[in-house]
PDB file of N, CA, C and O in Angstrom:
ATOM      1  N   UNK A   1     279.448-100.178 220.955  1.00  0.00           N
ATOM      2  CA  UNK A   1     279.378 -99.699 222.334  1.00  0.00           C
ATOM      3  C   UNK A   1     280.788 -99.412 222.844  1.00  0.00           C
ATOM      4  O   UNK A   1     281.699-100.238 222.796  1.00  0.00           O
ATOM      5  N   UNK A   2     280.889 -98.260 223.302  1.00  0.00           N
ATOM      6  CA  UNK A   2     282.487 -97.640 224.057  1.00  0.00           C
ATOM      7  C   UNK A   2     282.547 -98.114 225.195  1.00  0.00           C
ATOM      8  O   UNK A   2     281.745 -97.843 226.089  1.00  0.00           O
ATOM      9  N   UNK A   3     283.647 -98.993 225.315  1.00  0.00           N
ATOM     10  CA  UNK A   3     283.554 -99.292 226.902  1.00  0.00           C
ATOM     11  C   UNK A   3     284.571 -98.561 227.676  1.00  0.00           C
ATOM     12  O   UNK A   3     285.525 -97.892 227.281  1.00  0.00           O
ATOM     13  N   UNK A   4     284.060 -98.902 229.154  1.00  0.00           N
ATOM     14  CA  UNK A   4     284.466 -97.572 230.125  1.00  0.00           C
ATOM     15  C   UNK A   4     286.192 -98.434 230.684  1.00  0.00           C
ATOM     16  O   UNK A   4     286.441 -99.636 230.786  1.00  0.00           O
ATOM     17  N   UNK A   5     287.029 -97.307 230.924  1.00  0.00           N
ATOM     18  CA  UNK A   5     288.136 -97.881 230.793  1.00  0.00           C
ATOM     19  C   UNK A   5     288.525 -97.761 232.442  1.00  0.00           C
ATOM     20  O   UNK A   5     289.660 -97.840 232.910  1.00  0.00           O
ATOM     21  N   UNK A   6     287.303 -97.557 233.163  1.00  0.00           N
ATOM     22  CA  UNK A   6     286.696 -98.181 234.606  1.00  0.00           C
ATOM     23  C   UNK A   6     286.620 -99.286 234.751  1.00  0.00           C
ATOM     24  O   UNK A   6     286.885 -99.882 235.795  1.00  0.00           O
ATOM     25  N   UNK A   7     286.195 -99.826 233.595  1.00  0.00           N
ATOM     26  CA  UNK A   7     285.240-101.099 233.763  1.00  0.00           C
ATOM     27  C   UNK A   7     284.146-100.947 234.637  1.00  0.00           C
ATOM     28  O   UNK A   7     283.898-101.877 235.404  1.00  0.00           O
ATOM     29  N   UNK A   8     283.194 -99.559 234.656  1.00  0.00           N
ATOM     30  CA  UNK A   8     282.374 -99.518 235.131  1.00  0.00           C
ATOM     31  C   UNK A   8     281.163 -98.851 233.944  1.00  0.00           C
ATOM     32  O   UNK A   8     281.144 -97.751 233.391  1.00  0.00           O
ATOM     33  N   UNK A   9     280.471 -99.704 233.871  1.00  0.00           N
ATOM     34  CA  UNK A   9     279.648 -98.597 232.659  1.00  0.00           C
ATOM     35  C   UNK A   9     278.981 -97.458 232.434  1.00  0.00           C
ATOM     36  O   UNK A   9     278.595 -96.816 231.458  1.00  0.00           O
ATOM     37  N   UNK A  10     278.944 -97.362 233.870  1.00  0.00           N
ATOM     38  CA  UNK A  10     278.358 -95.570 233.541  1.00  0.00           C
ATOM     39  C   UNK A  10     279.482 -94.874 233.870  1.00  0.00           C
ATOM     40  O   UNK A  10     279.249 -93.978 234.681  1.00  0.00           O
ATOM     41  N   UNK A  11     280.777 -94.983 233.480  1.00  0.00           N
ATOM     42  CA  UNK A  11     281.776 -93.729 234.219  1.00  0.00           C
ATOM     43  C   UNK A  11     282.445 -94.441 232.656  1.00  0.00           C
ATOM     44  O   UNK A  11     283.344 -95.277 232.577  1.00  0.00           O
ATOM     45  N   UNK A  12     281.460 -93.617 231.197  1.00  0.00           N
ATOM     46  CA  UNK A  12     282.138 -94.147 229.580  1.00  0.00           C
ATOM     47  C   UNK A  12     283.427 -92.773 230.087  1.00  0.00           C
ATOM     48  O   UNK A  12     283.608 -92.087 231.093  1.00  0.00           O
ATOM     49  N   UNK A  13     284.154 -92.934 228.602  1.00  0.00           N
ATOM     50  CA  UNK A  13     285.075 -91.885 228.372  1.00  0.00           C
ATOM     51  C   UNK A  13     284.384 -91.213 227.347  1.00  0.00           C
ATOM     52  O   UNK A  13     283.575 -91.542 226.479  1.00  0.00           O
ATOM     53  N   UNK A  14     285.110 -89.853 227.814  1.00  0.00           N
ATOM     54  CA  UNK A  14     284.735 -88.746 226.521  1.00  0.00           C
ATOM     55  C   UNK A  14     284.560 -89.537 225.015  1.00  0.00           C
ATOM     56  O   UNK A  14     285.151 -90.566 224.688  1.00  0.00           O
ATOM     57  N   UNK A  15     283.553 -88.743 224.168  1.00  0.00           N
ATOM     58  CA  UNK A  15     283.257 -88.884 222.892  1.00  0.00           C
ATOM     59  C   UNK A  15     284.405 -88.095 222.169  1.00  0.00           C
ATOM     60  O   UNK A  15     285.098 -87.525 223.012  1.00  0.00           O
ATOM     61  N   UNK A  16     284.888 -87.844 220.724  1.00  0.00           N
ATOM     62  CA  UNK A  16     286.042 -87.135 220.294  1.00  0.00           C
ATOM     63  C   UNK A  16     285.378 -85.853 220.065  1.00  0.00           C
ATOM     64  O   UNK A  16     285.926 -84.933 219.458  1.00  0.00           O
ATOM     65  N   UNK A  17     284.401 -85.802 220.467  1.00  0.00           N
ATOM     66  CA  UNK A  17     283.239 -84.024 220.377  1.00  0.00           C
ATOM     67  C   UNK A  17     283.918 -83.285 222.160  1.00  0.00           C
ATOM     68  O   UNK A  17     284.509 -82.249 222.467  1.00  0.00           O
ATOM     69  N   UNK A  18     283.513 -84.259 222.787  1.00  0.00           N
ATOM     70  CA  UNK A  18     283.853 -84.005 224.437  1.00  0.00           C
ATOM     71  C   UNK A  18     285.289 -83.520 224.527  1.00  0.00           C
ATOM     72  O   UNK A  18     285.730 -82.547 225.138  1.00  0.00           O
ATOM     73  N   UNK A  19     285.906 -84.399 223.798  1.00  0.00           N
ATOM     74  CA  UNK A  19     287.472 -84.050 224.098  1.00  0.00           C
ATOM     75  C   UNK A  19     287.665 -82.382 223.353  1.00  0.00           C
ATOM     76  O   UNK A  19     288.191 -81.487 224.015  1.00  0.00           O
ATOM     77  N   UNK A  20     287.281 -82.194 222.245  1.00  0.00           N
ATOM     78  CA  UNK A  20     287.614 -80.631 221.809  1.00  0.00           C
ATOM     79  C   UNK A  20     287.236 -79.929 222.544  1.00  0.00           C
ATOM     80  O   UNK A  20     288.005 -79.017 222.850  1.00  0.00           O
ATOM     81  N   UNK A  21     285.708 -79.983 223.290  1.00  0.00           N
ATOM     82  CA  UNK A  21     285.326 -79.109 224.191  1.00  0.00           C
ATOM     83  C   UNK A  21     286.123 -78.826 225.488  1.00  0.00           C
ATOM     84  O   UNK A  21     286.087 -77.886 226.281  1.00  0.00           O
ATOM     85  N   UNK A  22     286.837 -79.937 225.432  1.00  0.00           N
ATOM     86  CA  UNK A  22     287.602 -80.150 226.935  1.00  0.00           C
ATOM     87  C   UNK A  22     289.009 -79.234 226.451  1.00  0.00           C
ATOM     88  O   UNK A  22     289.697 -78.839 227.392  1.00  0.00           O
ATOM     89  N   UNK A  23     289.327 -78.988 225.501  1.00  0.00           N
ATOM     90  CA  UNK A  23     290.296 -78.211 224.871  1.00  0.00           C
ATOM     91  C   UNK A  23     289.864 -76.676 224.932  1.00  0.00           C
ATOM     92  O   UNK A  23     290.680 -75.767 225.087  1.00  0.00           O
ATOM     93  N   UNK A  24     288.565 -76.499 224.799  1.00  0.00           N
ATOM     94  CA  UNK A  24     288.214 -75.214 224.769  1.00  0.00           C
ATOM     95  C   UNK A  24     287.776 -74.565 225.810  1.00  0.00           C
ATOM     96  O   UNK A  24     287.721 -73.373 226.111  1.00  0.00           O
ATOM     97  N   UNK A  25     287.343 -75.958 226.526  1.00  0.00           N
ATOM     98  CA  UNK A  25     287.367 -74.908 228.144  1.00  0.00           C
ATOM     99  C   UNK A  25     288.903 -74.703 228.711  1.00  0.00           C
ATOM    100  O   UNK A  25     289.178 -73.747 229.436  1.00  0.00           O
ATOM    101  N   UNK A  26     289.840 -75.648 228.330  1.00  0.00           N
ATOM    102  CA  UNK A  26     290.867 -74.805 229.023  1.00  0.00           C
ATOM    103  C   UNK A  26     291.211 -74.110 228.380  1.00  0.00           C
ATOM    104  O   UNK A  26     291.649 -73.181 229.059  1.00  0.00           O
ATOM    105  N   UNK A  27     291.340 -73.875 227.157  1.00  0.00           N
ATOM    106  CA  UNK A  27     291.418 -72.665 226.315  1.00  0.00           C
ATOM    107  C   UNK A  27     290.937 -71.402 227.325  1.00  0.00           C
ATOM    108  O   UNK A  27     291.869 -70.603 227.404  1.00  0.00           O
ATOM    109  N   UNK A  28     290.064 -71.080 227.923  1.00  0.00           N
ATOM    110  CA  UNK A  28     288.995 -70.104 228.385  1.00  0.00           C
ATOM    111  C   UNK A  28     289.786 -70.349 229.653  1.00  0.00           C
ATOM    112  O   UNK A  28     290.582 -69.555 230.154  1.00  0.00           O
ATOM    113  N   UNK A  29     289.567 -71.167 229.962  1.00  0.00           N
ATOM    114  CA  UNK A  29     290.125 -70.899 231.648  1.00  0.00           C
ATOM    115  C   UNK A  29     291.482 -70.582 232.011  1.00  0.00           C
ATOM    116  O   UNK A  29     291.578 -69.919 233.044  1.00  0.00           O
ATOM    117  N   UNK A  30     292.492 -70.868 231.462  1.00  0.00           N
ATOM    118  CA  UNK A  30     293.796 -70.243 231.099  1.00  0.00           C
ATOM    119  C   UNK A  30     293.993 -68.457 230.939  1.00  0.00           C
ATOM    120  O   UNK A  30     294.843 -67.617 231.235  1.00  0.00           O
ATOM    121  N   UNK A  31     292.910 -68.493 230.413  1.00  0.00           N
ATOM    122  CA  UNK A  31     292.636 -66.615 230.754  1.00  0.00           C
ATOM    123  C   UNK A  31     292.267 -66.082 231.365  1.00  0.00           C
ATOM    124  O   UNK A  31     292.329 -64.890 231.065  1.00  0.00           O
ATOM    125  N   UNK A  32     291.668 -66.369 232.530  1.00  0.00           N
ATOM    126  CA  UNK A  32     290.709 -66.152 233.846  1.00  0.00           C
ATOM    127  C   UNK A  32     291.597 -65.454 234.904  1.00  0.00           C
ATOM    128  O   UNK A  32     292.632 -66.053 235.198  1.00  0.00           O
ATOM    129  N   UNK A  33     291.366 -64.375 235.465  1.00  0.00           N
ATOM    130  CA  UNK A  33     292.243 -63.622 236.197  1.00  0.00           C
ATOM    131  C   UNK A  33     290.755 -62.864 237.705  1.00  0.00           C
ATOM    132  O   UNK A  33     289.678 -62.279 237.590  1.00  0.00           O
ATOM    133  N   UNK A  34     291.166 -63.103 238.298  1.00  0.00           N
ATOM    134  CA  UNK A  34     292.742 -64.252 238.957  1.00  0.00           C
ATOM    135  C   UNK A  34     292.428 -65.600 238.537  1.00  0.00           C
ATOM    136  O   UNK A  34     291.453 -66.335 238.380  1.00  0.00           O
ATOM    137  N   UNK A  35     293.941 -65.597 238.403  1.00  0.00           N
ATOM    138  CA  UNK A  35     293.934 -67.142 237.749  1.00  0.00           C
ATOM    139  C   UNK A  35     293.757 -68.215 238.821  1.00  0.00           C
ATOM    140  O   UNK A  35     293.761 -67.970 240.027  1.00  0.00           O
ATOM    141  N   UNK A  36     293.610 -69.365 238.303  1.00  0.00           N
ATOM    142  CA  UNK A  36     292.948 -70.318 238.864  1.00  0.00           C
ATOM    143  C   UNK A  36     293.872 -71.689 239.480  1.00  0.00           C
ATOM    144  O   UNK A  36     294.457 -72.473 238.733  1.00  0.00           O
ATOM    145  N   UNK A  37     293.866 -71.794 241.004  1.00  0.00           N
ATOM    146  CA  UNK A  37     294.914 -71.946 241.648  1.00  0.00           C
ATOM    147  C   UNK A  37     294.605 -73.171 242.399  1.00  0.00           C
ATOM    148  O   UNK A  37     295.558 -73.667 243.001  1.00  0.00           O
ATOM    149  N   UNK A  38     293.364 -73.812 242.494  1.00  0.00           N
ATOM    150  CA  UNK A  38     292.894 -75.122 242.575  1.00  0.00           C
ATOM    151  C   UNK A  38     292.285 -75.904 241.920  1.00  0.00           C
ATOM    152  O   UNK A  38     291.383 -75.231 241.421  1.00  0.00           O
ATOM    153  N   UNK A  39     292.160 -77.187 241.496  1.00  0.00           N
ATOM    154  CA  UNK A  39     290.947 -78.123 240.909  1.00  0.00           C
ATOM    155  C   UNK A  39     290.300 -78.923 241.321  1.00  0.00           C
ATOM    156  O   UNK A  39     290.993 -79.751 241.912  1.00  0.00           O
ATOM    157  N   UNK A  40     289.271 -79.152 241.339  1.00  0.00           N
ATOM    158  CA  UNK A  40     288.380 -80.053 242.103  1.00  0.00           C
ATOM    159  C   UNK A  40     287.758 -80.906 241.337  1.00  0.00           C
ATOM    160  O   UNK A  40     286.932 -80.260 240.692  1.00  0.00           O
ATOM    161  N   UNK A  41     287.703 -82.178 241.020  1.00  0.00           N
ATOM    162  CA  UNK A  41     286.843 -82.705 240.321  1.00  0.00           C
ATOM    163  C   UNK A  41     286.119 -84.208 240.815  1.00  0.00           C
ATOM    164  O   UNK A  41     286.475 -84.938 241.740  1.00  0.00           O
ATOM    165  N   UNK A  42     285.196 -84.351 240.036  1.00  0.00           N
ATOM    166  CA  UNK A  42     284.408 -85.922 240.239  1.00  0.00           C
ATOM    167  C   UNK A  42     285.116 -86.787 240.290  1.00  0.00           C
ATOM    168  O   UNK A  42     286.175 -86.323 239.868  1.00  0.00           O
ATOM    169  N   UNK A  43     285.340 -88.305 240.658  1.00  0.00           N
ATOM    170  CA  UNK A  43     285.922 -88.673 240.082  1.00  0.00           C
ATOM    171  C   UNK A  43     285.792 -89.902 238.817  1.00  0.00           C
ATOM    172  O   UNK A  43     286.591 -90.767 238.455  1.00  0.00           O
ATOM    173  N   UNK A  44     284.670 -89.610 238.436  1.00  0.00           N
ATOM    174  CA  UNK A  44     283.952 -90.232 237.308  1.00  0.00           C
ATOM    175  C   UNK A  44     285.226 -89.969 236.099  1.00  0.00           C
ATOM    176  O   UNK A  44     285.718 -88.842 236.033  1.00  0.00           O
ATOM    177  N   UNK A  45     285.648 -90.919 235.293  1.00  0.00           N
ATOM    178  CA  UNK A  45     286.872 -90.461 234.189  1.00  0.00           C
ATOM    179  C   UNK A  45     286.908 -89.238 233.217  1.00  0.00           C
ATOM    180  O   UNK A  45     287.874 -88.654 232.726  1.00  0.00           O
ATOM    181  N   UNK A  46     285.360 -88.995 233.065  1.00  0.00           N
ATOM    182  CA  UNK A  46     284.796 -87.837 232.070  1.00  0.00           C
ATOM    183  C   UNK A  46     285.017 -86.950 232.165  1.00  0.00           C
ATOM    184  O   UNK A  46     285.451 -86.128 231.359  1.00  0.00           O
ATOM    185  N   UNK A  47     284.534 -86.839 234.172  1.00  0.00           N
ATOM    186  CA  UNK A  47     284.949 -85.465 234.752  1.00  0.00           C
ATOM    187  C   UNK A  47     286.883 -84.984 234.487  1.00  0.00           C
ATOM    188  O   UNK A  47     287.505 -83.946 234.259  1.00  0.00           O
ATOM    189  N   UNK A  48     287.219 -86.470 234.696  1.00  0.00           N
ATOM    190  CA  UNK A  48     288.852 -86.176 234.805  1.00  0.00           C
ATOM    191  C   UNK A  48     289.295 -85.988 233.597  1.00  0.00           C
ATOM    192  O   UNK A  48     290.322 -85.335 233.415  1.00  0.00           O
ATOM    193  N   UNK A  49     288.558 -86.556 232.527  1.00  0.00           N
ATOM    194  CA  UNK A  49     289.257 -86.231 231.059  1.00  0.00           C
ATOM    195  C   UNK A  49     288.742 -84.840 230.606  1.00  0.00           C
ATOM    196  O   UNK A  49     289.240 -84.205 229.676  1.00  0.00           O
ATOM    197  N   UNK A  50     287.823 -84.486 231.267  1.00  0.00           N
ATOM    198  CA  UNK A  50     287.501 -82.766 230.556  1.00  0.00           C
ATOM    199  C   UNK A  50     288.414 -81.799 231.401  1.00  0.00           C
ATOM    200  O   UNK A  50     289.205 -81.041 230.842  1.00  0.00           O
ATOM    201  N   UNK A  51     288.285 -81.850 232.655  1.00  0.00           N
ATOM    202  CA  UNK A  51     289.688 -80.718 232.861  1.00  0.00           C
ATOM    203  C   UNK A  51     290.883 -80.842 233.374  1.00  0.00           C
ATOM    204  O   UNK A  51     291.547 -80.045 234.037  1.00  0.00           O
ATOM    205  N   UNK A  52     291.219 -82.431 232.835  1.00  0.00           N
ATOM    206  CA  UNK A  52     293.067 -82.435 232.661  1.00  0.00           C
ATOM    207  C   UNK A  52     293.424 -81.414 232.067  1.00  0.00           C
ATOM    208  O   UNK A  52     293.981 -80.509 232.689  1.00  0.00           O
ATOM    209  N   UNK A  53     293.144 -81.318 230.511  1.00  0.00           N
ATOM    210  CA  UNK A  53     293.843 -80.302 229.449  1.00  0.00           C
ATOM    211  C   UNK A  53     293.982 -78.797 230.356  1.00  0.00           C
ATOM    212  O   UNK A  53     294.737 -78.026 229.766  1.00  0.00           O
ATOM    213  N   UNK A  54     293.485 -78.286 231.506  1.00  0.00           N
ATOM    214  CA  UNK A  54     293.297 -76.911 232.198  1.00  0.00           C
ATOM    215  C   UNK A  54     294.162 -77.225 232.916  1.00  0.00           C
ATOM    216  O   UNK A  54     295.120 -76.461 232.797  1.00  0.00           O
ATOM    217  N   UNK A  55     294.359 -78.254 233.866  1.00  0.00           N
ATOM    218  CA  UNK A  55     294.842 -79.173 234.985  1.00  0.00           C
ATOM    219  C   UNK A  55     296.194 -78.904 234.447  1.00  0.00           C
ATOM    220  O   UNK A  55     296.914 -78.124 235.071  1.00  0.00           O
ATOM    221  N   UNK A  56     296.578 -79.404 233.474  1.00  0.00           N
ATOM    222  CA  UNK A  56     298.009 -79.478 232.966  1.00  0.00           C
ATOM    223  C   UNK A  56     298.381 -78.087 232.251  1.00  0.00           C
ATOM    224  O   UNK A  56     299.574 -77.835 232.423  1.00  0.00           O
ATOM    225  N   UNK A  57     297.826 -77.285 231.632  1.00  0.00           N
ATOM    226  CA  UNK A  57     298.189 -75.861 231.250  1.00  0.00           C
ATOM    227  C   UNK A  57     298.329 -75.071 232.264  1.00  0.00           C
ATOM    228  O   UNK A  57     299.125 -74.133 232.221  1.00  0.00           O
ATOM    229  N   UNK A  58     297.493 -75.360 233.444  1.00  0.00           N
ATOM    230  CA  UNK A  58     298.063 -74.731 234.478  1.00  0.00           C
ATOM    231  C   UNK A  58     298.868 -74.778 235.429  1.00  0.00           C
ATOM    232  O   UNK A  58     299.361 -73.994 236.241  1.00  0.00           O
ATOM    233  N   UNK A  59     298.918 -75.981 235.148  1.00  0.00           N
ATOM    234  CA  UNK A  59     300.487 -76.862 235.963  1.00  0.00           C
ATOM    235  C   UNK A  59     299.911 -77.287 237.436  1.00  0.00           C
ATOM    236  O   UNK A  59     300.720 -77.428 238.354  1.00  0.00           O
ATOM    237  N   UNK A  60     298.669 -77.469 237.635  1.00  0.00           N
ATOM    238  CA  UNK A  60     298.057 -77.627 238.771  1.00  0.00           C
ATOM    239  C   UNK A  60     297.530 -79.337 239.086  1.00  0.00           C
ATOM    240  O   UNK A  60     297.394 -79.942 238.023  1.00  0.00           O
ATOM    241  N   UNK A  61     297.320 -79.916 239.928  1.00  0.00           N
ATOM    242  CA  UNK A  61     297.279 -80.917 240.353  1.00  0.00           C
ATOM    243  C   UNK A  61     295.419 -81.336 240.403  1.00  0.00           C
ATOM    244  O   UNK A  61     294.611 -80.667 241.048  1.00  0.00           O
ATOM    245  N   UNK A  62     295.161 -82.215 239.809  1.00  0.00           N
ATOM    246  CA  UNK A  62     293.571 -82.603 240.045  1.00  0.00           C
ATOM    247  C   UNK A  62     293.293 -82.982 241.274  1.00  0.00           C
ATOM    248  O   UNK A  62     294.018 -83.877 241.708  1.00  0.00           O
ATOM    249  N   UNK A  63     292.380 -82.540 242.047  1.00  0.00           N
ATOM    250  CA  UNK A  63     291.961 -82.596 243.701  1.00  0.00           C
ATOM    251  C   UNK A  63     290.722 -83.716 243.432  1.00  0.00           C
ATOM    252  O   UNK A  63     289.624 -83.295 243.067  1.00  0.00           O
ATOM    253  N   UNK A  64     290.930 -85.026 243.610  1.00  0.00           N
ATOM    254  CA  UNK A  64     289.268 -85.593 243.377  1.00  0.00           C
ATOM    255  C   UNK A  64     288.932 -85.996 244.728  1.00  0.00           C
ATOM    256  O   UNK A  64     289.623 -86.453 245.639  1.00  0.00           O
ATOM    257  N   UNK A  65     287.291 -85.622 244.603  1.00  0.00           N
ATOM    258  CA  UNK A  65     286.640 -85.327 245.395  1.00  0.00           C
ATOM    259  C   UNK A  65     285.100 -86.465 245.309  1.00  0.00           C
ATOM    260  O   UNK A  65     284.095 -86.151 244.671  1.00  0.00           O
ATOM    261  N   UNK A  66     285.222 -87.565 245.974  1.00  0.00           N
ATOM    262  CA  UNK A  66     284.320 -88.787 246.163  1.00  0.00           C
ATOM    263  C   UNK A  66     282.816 -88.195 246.008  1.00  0.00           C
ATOM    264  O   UNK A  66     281.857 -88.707 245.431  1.00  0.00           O
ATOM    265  N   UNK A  67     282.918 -86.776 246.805  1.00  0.00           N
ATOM    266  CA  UNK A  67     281.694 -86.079 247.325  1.00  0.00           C
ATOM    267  C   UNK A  67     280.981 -85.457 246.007  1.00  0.00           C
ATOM    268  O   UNK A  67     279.770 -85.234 246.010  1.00  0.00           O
ATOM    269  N   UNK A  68     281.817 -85.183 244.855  1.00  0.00           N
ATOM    270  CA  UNK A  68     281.478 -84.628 244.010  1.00  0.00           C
ATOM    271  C   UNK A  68     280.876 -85.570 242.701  1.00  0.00           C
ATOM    272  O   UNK A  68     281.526 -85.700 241.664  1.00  0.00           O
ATOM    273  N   UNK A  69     279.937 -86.014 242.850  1.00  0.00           N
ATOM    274  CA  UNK A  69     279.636 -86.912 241.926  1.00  0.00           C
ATOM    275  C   UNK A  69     277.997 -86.855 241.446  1.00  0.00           C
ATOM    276  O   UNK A  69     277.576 -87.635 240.592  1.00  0.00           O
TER     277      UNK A  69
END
C-alpha cells in the first residue's frame, strides 16, 4: 500500500504510469498558443504532481484552489 505523503489517504501520490503522463501533458501544453499564462489546480497532491512538470516549463506559479476539488 502507497502511502499518501498528506498523511491523508485519499490524496495517494501519482503511480510511475501518472507521472509520464504528467510529462506528456506538459509536453502538449507547452505548445498551446496562446500560451498558457495561469494555473489553477486542486489541491489534492495528484492534482499538484500532474501539472507541476507544465507549471515549471512554463515558469508559472501553481494557483491552488480549495474550491477545486
Amino acid at each position: 500500500m502507497v502511502t499518501s505523503p498528506t498523511g491523508v489517504p485519499s490524496d495517494p501520490p501519482l503511480a510511475a504510469h501518472g507521472t509520464e503522463q504528467a510529462r506528456e501533458l506538459m509536453a502538449h501544453l507547452v505548445k498551446l498558443d496562446p500560451k498558457i499564462d495561469r494555473i489553477y489546480s486542486s489541491p489534492f497532491y495528484r492534482c499538484l504532481e500532474t501539472i507541476n512538470p507544465a507549471a515549471e516549463a512554463l515558469d508559472l506559479k501553481i494557483l491552488v484552489d480549495n474550491g477545486i476539488g
